[in-house]
C-alpha positions as CSV (number, residue, x, y, z in Angstrom):
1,X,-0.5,-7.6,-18.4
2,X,3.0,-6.7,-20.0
3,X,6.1,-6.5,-18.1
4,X,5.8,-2.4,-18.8
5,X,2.6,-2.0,-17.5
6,X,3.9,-4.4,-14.1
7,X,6.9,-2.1,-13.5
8,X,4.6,0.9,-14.2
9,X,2.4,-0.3,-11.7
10,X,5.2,-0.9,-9.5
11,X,6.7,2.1,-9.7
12,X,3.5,4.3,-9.2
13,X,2.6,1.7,-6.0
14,X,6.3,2.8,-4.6
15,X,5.4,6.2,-5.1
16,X,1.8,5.9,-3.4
17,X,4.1,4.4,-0.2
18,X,6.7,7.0,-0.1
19,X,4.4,10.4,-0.3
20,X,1.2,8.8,1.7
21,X,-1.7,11.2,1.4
22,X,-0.7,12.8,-1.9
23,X,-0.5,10.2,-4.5
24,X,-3.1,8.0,-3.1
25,X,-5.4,8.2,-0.2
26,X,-4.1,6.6,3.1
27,X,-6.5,4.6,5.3
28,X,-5.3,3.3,8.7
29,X,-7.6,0.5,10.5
30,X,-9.2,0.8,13.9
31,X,-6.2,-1.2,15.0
32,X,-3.6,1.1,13.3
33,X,-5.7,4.4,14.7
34,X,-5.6,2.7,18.5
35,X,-1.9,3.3,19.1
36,X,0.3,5.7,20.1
37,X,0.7,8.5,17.7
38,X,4.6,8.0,17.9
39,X,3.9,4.1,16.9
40,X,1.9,5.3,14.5
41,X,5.1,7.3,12.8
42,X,7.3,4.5,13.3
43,X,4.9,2.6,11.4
44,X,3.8,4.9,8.6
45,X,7.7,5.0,8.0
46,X,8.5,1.3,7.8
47,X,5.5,1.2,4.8
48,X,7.4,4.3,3.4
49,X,10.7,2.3,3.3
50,X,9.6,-1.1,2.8
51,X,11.5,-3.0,0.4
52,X,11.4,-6.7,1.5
53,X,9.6,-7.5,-1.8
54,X,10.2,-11.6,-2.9
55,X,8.0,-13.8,-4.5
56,X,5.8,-15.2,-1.7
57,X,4.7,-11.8,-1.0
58,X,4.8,-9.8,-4.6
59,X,4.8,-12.7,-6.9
60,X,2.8,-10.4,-9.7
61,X,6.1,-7.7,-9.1
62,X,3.6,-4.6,-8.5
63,X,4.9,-4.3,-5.2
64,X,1.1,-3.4,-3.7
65,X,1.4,-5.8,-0.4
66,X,3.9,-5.7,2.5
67,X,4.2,-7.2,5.9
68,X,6.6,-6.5,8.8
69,X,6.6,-7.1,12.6
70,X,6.7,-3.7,14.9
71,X,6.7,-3.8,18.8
72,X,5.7,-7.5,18.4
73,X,2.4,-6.5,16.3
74,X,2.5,-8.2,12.8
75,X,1.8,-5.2,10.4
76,X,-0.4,-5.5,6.8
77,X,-0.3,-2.9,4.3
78,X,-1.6,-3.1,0.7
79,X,-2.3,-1.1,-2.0
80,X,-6.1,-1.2,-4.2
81,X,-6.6,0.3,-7.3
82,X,-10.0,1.9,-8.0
83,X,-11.5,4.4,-10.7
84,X,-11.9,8.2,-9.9
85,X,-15.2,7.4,-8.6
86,X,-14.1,5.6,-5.7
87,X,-16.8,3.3,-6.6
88,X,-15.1,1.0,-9.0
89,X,-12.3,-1.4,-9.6
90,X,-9.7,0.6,-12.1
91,X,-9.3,-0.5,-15.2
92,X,-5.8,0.2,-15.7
93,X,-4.0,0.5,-13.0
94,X,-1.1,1.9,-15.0
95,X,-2.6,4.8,-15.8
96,X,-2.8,7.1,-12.8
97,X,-5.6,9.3,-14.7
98,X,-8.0,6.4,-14.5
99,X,-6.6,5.2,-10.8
100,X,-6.8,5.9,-7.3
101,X,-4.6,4.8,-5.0
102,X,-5.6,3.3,-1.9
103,X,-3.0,2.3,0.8
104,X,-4.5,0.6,3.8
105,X,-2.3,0.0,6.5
106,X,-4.0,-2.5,9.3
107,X,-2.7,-4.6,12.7
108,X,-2.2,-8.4,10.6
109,X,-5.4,-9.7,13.1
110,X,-7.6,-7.4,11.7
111,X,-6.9,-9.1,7.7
């Protein structure tokens, strides 16, 4: 993949984080779903603003992974590409015609 279709990538994965729900689809785990609504938030908005990207945990720079500690719960969230029909793996996850976002945020024990 070129270094324009990486920071393409990473720039339409940033933009799936900060408006979750309308660029991608959002899935939160059983885990995620369990707490407080409030906790929820707080978390929702540390994915938003996340920008602890490095190479152990973005070493193909499409920022689509993230982990943070919250309330002494380690936190997961990632980012999948698939086709329009949900059904498939996109083939170019550039190209937000032929890709859907999906941004799972989960509690790190249930990876």
């Amino acid at each position: 993949m070129t270094n324009t279709n990486t920071n393409r990538i990473a720039e339409l994965n940033d933009l799936c984080r900060k408006a979750m729900g309308v660029t991608g689809r959002l899935f939160q785990t059983e885990g995620i779903e369990a707490l407080p609504l409030p906790v929820q938030s707080a978390i929702r908005e540390k994915v938003e603003t996340f920008g602890s990207f490095n190479e152990d945990n973005d070493p193909h720079g499409e920022h689509d992974f993230g982990s943070f500690e919250h309330e002494g719960e380690r936190i997961f969230w990632k980012i999948d590409y698939y086709a329009p029909d949900l059904e498939h793996g996109s083939e170019n996850p550039a190209d937000p015609k032929q890709t859907v976002r999906v941004l799972t945020i989960m509690l790190a024990l249930e990876y």
